[in-house]
Short mmCIF file of the C-alpha atoms (twelve columns), coordinates in Angstrom:
data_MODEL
# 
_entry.id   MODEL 
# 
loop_
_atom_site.group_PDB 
_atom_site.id 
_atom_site.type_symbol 
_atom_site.label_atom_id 
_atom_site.label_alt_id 
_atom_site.label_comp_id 
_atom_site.label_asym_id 
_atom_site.label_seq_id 
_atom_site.Cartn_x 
_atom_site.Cartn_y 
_atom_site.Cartn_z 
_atom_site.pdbx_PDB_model_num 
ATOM 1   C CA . UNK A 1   -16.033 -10.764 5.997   1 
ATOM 2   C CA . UNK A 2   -15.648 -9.028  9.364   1 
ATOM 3   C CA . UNK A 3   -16.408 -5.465  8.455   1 
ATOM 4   C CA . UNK A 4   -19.667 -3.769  6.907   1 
ATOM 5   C CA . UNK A 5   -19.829 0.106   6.060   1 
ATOM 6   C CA . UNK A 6   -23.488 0.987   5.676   1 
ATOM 7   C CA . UNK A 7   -24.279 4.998   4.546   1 
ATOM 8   C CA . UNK A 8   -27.562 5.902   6.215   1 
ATOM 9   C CA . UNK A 9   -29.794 8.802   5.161   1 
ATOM 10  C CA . UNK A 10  -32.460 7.885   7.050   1 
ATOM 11  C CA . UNK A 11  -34.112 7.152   3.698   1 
ATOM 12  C CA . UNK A 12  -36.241 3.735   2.786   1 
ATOM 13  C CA . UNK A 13  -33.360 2.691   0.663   1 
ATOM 14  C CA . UNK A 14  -30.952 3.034   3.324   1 
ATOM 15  C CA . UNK A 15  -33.077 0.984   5.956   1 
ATOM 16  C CA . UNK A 16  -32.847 -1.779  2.712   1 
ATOM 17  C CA . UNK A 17  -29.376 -1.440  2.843   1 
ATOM 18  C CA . UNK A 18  -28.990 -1.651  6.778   1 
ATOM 19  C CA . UNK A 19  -31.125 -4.971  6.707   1 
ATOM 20  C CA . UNK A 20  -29.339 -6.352  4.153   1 
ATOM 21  C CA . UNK A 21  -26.071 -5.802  6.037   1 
ATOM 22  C CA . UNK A 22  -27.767 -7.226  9.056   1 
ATOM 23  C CA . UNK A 23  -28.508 -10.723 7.649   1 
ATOM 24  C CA . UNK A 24  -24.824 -10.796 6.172   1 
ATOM 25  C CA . UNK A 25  -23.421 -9.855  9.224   1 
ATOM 26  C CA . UNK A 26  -25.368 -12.578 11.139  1 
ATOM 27  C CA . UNK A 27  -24.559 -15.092 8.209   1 
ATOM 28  C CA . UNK A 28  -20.592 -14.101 8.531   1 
ATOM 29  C CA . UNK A 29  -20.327 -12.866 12.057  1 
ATOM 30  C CA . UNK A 30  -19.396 -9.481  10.949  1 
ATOM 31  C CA . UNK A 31  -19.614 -6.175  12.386  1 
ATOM 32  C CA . UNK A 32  -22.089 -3.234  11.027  1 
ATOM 33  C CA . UNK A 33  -20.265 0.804   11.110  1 
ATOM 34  C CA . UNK A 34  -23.602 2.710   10.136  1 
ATOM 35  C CA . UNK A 35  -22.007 5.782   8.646   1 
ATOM 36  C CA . UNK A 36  -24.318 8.962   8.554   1 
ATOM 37  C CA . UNK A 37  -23.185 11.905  6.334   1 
ATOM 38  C CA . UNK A 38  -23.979 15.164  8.429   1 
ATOM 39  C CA . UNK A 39  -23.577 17.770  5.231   1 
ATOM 40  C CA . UNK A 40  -22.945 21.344  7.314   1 
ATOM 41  C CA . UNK A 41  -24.264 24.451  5.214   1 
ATOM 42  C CA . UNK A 42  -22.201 26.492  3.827   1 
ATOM 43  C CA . UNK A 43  -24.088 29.684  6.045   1 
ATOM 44  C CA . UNK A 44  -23.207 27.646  8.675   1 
ATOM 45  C CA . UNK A 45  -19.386 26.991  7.897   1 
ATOM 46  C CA . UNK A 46  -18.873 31.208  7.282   1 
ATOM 47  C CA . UNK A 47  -20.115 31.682  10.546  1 
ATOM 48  C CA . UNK A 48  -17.512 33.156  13.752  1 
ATOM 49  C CA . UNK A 49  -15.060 30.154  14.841  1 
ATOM 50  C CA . UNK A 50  -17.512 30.193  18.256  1 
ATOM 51  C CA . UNK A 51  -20.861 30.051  16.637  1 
ATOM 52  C CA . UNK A 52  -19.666 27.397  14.268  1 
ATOM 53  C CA . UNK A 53  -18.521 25.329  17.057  1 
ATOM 54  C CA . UNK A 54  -21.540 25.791  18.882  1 
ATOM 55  C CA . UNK A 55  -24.254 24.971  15.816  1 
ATOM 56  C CA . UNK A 56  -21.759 21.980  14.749  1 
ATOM 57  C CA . UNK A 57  -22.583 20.676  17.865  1 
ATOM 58  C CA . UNK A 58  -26.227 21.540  18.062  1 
ATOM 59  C CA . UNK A 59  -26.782 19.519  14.667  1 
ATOM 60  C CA . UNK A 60  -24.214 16.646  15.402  1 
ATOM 61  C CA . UNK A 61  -26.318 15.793  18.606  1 
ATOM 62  C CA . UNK A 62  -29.320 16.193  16.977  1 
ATOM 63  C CA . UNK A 63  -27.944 13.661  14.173  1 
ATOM 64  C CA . UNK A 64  -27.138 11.390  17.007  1 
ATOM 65  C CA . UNK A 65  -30.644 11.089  18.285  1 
ATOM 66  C CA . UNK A 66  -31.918 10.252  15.255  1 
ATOM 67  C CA . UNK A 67  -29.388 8.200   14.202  1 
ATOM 68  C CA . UNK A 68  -29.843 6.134   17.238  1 
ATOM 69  C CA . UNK A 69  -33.646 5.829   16.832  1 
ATOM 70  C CA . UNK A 70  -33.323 4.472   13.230  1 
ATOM 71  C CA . UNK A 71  -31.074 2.030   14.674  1 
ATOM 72  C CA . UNK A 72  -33.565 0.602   16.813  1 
ATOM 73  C CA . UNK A 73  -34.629 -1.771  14.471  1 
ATOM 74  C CA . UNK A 74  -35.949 -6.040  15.490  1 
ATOM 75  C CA . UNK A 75  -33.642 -6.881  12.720  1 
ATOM 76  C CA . UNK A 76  -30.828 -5.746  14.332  1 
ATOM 77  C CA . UNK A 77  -30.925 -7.862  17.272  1 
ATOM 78  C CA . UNK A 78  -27.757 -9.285  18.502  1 
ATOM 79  C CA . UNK A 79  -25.932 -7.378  15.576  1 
ATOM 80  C CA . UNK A 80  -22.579 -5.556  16.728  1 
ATOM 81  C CA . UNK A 81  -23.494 -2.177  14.926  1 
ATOM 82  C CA . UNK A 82  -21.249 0.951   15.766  1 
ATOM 83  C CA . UNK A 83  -22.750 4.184   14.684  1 
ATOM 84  C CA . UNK A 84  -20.848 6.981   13.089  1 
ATOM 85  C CA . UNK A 85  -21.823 10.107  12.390  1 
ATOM 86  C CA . UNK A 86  -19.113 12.676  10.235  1 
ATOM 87  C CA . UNK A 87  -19.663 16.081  8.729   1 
ATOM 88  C CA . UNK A 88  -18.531 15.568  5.552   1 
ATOM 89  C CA . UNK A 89  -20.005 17.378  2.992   1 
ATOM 90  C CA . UNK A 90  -19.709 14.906  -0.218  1 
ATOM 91  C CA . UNK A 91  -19.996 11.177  -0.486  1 
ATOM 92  C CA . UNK A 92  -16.995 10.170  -2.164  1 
ATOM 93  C CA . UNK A 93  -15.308 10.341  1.982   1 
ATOM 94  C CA . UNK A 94  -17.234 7.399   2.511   1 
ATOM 95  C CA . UNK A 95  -14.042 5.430   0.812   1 
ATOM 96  C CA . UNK A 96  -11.685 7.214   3.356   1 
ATOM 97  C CA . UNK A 97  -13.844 5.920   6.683   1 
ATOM 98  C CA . UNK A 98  -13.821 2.061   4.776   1 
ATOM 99  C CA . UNK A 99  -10.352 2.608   4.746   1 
ATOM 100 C CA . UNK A 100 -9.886  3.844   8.359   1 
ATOM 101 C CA . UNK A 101 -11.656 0.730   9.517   1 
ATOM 102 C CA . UNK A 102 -10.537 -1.860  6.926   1 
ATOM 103 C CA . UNK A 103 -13.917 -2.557  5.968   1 
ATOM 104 C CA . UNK A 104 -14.557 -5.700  3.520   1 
ATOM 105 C CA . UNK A 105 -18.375 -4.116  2.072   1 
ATOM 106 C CA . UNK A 106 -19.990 -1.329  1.655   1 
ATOM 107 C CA . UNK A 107 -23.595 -1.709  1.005   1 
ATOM 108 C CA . UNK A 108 -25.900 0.889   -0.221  1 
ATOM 109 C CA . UNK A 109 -29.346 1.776   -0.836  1 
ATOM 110 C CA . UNK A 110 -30.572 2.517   -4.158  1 
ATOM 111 C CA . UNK A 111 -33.927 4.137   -6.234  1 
ATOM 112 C CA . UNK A 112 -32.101 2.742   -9.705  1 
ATOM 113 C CA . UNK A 113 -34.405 3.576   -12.683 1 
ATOM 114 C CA . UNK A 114 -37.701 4.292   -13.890 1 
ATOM 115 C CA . UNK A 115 -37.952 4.453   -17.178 1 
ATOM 116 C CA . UNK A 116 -35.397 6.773   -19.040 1 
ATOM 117 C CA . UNK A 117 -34.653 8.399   -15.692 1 
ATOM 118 C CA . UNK A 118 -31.366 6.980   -14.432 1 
ATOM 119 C CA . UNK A 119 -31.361 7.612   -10.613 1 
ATOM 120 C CA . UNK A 120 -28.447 5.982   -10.235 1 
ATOM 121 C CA . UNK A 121 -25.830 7.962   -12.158 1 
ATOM 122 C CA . UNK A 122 -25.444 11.478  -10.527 1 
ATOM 123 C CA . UNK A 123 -26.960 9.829   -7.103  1 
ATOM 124 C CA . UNK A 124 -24.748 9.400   -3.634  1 
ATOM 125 C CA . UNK A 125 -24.996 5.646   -4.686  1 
ATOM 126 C CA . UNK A 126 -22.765 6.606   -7.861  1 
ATOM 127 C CA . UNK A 127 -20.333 8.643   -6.125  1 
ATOM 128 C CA . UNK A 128 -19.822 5.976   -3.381  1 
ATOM 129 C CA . UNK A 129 -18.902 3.290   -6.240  1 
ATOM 130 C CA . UNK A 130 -17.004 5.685   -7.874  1 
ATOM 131 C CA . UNK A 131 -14.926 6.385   -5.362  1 
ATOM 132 C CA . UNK A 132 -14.486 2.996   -2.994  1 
ATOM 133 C CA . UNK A 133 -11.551 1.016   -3.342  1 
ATOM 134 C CA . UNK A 134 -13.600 -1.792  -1.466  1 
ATOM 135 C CA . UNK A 135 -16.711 -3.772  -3.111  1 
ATOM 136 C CA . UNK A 136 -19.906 -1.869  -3.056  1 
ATOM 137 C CA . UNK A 137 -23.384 -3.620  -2.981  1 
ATOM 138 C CA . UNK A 138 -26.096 -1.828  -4.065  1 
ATOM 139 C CA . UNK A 139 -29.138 -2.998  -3.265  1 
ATOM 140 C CA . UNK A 140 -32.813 -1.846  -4.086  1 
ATOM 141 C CA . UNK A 141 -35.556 -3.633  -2.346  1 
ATOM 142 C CA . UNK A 142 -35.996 -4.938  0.984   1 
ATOM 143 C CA . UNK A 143 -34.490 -7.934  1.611   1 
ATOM 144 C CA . UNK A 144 -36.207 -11.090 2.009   1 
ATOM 145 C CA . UNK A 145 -33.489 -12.895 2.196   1 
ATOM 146 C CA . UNK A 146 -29.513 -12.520 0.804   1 
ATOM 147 C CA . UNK A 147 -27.003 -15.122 -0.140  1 
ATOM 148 C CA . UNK A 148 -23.918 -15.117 -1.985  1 
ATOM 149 C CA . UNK A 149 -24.174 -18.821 -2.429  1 
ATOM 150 C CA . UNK A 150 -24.324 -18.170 -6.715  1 
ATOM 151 C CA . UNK A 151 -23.068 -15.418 -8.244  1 
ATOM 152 C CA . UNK A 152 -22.511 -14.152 -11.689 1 
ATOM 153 C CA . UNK A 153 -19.441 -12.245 -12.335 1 
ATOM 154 C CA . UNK A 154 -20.017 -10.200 -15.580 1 
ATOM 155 C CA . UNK A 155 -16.560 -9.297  -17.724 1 
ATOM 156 C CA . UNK A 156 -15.138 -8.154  -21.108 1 
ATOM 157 C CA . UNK A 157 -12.169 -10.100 -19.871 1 
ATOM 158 C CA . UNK A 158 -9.840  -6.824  -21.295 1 
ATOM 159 C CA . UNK A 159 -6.810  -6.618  -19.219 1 
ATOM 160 C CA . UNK A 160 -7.868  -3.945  -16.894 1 
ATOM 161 C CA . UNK A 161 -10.277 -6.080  -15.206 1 
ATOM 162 C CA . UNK A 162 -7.621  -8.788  -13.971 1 
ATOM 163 C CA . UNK A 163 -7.355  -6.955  -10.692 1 
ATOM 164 C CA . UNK A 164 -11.326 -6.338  -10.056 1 
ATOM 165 C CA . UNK A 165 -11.614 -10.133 -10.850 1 
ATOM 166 C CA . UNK A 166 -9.095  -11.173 -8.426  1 
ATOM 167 C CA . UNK A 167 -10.050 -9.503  -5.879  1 
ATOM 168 C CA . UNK A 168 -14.081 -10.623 -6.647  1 
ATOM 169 C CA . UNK A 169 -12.733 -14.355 -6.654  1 
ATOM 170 C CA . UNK A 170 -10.848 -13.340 -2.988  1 
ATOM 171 C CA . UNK A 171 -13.979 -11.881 -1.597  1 
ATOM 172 C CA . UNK A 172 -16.351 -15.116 -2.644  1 
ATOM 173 C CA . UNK A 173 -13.858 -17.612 -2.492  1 
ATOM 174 C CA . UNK A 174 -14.400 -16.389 1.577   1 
ATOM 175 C CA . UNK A 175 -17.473 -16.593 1.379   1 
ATOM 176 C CA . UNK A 176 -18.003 -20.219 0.139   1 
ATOM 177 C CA . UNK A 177 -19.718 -18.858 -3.054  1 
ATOM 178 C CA . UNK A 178 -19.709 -20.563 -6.569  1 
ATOM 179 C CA . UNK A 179 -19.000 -17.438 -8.991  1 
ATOM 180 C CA . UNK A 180 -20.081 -18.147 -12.628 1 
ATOM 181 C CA . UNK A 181 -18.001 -16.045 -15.384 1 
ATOM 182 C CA . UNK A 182 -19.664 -14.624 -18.038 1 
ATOM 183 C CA . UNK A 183 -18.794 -13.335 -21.262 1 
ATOM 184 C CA . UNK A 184 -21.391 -11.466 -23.543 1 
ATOM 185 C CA . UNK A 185 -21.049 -11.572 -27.439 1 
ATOM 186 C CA . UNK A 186 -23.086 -8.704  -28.856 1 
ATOM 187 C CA . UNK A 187 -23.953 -7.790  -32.644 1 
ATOM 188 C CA . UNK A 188 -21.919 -5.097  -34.783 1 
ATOM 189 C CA . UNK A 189 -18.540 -3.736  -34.154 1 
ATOM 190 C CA . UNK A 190 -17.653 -5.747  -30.768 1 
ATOM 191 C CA . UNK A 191 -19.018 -9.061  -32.215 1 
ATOM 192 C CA . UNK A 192 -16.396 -11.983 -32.032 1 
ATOM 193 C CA . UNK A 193 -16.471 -15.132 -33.316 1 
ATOM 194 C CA . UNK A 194 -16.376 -18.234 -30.787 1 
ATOM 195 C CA . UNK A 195 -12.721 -19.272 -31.158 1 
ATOM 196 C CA . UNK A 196 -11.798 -15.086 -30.802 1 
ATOM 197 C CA . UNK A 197 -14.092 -14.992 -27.769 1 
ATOM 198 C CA . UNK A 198 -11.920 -18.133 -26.141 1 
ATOM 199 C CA . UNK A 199 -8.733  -16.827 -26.867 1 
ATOM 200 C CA . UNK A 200 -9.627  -13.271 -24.897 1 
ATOM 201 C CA . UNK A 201 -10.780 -15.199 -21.967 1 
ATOM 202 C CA . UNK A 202 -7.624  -17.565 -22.089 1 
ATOM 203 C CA . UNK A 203 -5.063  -15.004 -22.335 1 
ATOM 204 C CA . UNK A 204 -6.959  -12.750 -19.081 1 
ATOM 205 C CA . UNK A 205 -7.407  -16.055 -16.978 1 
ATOM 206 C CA . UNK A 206 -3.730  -17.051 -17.758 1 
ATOM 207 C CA . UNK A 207 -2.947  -13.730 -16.259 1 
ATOM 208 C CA . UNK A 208 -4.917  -13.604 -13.849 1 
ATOM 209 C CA . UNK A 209 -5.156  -16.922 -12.524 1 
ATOM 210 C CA . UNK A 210 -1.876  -18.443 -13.893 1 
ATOM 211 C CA . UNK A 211 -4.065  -21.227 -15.778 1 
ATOM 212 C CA . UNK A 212 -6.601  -22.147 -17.764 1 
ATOM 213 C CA . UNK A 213 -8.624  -24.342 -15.448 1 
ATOM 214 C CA . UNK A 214 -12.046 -22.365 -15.450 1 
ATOM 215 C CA . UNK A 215 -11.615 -21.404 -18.901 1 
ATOM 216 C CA . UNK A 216 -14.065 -24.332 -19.404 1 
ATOM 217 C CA . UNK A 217 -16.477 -22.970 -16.947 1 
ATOM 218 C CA . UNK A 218 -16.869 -19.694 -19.062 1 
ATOM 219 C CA . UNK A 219 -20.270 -18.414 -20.225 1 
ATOM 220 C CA . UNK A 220 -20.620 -17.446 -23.516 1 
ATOM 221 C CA . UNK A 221 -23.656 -15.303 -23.940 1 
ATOM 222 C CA . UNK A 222 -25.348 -14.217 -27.515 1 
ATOM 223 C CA . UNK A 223 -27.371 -11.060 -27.084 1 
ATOM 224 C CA . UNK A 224 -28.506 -7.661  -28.489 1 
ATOM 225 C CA . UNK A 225 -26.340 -6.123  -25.384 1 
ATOM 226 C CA . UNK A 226 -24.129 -6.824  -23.124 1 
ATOM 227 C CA . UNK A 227 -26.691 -5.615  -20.364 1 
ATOM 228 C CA . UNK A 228 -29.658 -7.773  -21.407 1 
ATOM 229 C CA . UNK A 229 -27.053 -10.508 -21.506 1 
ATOM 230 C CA . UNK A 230 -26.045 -10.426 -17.867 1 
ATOM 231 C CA . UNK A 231 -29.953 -9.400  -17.205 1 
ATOM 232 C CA . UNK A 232 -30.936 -12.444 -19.265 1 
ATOM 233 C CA . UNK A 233 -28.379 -15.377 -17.911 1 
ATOM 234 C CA . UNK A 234 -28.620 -14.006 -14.210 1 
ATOM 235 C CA . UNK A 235 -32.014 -14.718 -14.348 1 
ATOM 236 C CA . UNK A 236 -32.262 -18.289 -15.833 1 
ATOM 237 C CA . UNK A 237 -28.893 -19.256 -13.908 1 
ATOM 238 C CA . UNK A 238 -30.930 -18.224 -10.814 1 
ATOM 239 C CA . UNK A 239 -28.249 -16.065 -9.475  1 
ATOM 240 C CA . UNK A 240 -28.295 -14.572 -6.222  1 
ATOM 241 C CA . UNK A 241 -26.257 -11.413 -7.123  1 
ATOM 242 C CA . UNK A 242 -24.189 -9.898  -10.055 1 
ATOM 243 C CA . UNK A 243 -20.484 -8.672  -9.929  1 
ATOM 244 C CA . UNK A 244 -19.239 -6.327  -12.297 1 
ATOM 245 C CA . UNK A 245 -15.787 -4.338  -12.451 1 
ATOM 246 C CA . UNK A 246 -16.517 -0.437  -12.890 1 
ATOM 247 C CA . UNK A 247 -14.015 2.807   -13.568 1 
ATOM 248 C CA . UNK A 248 -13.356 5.034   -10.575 1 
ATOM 249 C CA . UNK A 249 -13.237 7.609   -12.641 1 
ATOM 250 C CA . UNK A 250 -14.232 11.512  -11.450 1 
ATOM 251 C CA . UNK A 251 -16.268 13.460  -13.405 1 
ATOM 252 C CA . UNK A 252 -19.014 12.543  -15.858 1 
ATOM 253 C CA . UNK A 253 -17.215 12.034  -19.491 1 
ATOM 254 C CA . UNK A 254 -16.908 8.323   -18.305 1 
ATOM 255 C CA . UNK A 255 -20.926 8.298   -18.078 1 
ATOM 256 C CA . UNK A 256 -22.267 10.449  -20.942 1 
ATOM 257 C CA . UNK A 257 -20.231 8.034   -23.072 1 
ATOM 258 C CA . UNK A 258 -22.571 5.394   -21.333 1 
ATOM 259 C CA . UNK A 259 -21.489 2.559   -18.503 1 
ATOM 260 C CA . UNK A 260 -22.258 -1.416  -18.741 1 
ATOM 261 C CA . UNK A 261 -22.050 -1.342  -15.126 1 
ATOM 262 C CA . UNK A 262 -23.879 1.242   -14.108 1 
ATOM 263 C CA . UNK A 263 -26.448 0.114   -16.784 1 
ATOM 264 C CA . UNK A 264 -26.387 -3.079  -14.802 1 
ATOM 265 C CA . UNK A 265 -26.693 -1.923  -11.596 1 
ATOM 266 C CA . UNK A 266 -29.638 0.338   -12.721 1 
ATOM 267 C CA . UNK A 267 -31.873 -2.573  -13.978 1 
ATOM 268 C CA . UNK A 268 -30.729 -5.372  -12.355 1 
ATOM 269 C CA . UNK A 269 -33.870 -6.592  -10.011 1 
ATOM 270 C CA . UNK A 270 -31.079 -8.820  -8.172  1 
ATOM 271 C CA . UNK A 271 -28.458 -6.832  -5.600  1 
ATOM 272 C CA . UNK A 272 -25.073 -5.866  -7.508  1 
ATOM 273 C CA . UNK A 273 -21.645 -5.471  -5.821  1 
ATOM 274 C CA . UNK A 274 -19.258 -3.277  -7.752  1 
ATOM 275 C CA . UNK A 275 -15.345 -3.825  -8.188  1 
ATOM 276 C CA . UNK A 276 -13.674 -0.750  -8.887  1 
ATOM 277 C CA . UNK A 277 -10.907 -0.929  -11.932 1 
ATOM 278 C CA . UNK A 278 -7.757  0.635   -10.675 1 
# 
């Protein structure tokens, strides 16, 4: 890991995220971009060609100065942090600055849920993973401390999650990790027997990893839902974060028909990084 993208807002969340990417950059001896999102206003952008110029510089200094105050943070120290600030006006860009710089991570802050209220779907969070082609890790609290030294890689093992799963065993085969697989079995119209359940998982891994040797490392999971499955085993395996694969899709058909990922990453207490399916 040698790059970190980390979209500030100046928010709580965001200072989360930017400590989290400080301990992982210290742990990996990577480098930090803090990336802040200076949205112009329309009023501002139908403005004369010399009074735009002139306010887009006003507020892009302005930006700067308090960018570089929220960077002066202890936990920073001895960090290699560049900032960057762009007027871009939605979120989804973030995935063409990761690409400029050939990031490995982006991490972001996030509220997740309270209750019914999903804060996560429809937030900038959202439209970050929806959009990155690199792993996103979404974080919620403020980090005590963050290791990738177990983690739980959550799958339906269908075929269009071969390429999120390679490039999830790339990432934490770097970083020394030990990534348990995980397979939930769930009640009703998706439930499969043991011996079905095997088969799926051998036919993905023989595609994926051109054998069968972890097939007997495979989780099998028995649970109301696939969520509380993951939820349930992360916990007990004492996991340090979940991986799941998610759809880059645009729009919001993909979420009123309901997400196991984003449902993850909404109520998972534990950080969750996000492999997009192609």
């Amino acid at each position: 890991m040698k790059k970190i993208i980390v979209p500030v807002d100046f928010s709580d969340h965001s200072n989360y995220a930017l400590e989290s990417a400080a301990i992982l950059a210290k742990k990996y001896n990577a480098d930090i971009l803090a990336l802040h999102m200076l949205e112009i206003s329309e009023t501002i952008l139908t403005k004369g060609e010399t009074d735009l110029q002139a306010e887009t510089v006003f507020f892009m200094k302005l930006a700067e100065k308090r960018f570089n105050e929220f960077l002066e943070q202890d936990y920073l120290e001895g960090v290699n942090i560049t900032p960057i600030v762009k007027h871009f006006k939605v979120f989804s860009e973030v995935n063409d600055v990761a690409k400029e710089h050939d990031a490995d991570l982006i991490i972001m802050g996030s509220h997740g849920s309270s209750g019914l209220k999903e804060i996560f779907v429809g937030s900038n969070t959202e439209k970050v993973v929806r959009h990155a082609e690199v792993p996103v890790l979404v974080v919620k609290n403020k980090p005590t401390a963050l290791s990738f030294d177990n983690v739980v890689f959550a799958s339906d093992f269908s075929e269009n999650t071969v390429t999120p799963y390679i490039n999830a065993s790339k990432l934490f085969d770097k970083l020394g990790s030990n990534m348990h697989l995980v397979s939930v079995n769930t009640p009703g119209d998706n439930f499969n027997s043991t011996s079905e359940m095997e088969k799926i998982v051998a036919s993905f891994l023989q595609k994926a990893d051109g054998n069968l040797d972890k097939l007997s490392e495979v989780k099998f999971i028995n649970d109301y839902t696939v969520e509380k499955g993951v939820l349930n085993y992360a916990n007990v395996s004492g996991a340090d974060v979940i991986a799941v694969a998610t759809h880059g899709r645009t729009g919001f058909a993909h979420f009123l028909s309901g997400s196991i990922s984003e449902d993850i990453a909404n109520h998972s207490s534990l950080p969750v990084v996000t492999f997009r399916i192609k």
